[in-house]
C-alpha positions as CSV (number, residue, x, y, z in Angstrom):
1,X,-5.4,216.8,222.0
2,X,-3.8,215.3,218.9
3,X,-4.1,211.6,220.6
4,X,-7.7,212.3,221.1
5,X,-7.7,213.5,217.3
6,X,-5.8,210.3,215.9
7,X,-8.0,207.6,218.2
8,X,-11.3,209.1,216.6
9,X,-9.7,209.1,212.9
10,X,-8.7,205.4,213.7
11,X,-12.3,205.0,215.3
12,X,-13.9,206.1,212.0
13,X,-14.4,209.8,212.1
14,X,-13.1,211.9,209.6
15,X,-10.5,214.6,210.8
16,X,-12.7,217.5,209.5
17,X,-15.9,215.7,211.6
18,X,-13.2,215.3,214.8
19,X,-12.3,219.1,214.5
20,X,-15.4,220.4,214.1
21,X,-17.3,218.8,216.9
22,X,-14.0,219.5,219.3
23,X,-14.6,223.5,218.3
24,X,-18.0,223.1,219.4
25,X,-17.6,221.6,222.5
26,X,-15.2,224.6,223.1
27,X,-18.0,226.8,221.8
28,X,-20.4,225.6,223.8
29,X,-18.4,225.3,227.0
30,X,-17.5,229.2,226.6
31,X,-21.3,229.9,226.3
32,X,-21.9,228.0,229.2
33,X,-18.9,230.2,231.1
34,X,-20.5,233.4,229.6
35,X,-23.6,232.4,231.2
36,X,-22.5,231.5,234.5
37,X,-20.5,234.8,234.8
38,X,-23.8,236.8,233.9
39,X,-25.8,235.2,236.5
40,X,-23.0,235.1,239.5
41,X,-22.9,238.9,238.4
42,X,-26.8,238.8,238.6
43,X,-26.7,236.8,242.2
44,X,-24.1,238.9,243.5
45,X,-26.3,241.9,242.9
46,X,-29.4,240.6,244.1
47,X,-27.7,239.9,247.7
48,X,-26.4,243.2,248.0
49,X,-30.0,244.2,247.7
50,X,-31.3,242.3,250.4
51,X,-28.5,243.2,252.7
């Protein structure tokens, strides 16, 4: 993670920009978990249903 850090401070970025957009990619990436969990929850239920 830090090499990733240092190459976009030597590509330009500014550390604060670097950190920020790596904590939301993590944000968004556990909303997209969150999400997927609710409808596998939601898909599993629906089959039980219809069995």
């Amino acid at each position: 993670m830090q090499d990733l850090i240092e190459e976009a401070v030597q590509a330009g970025w500014d550390e604060t920009e670097v950190l920020t957009a790596i904590i939301e990619v993590a944000d968004n990436l556990m909303l997209a978990n969150v999400n997927n969990a609710e409808l596998d929850a939601l898909l599993r239920a629906m089959k039980r249903k219809l069995e």
